[in-house]
C-alpha positions in Angstrom: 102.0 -232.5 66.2 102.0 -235.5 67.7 102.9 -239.4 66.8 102.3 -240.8 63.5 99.5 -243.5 63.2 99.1 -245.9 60.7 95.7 -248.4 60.6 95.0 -251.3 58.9 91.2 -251.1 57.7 89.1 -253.5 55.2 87.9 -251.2 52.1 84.7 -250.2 53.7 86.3 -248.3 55.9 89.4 -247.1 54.0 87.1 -244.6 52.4 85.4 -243.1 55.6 88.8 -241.5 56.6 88.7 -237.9 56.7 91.3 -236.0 54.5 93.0 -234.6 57.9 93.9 -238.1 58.4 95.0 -239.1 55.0 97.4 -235.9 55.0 99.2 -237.1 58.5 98.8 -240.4 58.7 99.0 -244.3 56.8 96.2 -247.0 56.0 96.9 -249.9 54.6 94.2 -251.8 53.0 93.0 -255.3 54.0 92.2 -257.4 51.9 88.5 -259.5 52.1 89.8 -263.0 52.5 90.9 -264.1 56.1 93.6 -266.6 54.5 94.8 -263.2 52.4 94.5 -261.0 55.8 96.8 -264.0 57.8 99.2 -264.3 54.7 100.0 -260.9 54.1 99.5 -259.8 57.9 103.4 -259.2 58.6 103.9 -257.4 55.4 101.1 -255.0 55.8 103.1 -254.0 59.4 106.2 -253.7 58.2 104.5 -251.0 55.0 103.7 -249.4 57.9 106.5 -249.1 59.8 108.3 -248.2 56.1 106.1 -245.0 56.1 107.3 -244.3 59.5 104.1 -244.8 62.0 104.7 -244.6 65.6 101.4 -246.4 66.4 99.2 -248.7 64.3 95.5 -249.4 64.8 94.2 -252.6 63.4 90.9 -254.5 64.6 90.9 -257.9 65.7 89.3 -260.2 64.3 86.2 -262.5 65.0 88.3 -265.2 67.2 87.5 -268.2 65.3 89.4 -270.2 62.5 92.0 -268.2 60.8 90.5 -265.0 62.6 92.3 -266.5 66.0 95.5 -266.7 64.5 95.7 -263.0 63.2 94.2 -262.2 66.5 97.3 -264.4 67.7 99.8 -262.2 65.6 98.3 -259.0 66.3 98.9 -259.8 70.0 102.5 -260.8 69.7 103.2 -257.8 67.2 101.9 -255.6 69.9 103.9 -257.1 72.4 106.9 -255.3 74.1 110.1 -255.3 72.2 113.6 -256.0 73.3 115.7 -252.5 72.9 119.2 -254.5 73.5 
């Protein structure tokens, strides 16, 4: 069936997801604001990983302001984990 994958998408595109999606995989919601998106960005992974995703797609941000620190984040959260 193949892995489970949960995306983070702003609410424009939360509701172009086709009901095959919906029924096997997660979206979380971001929120408009960039200072909401950075302050919440952690959480809305971890709601993720609570609904049991093996992969999460989120977009990165324009580089500039707050934008390059969630681009930051998303980078390190995508980074390789110790299994040990």
């Amino acid at each position: 069936m193949g892995p489970r994958v949960g995306r983070c998408a702003n609410s424009a595109q939360s509701r172009r997801r086709s009901p095959m999606f919906r029924s096997r995989h997660a979206v979380v919601v971001l929120p408009d604001s960039m200072a909401c998106y950075a302050r919440g960005l952690y959480g809305f992974l971890r709601e993720l990983d609570r609904r049991g995703c093996d992969l999460v797609v989120a977009s990165s941000p324009v580089e500039e302001g707050l934008g390059l620190a969630i681009a930051n984040r998303l980078r390190r959260a995508a980074g390789p984990r110790s299994t040990g």
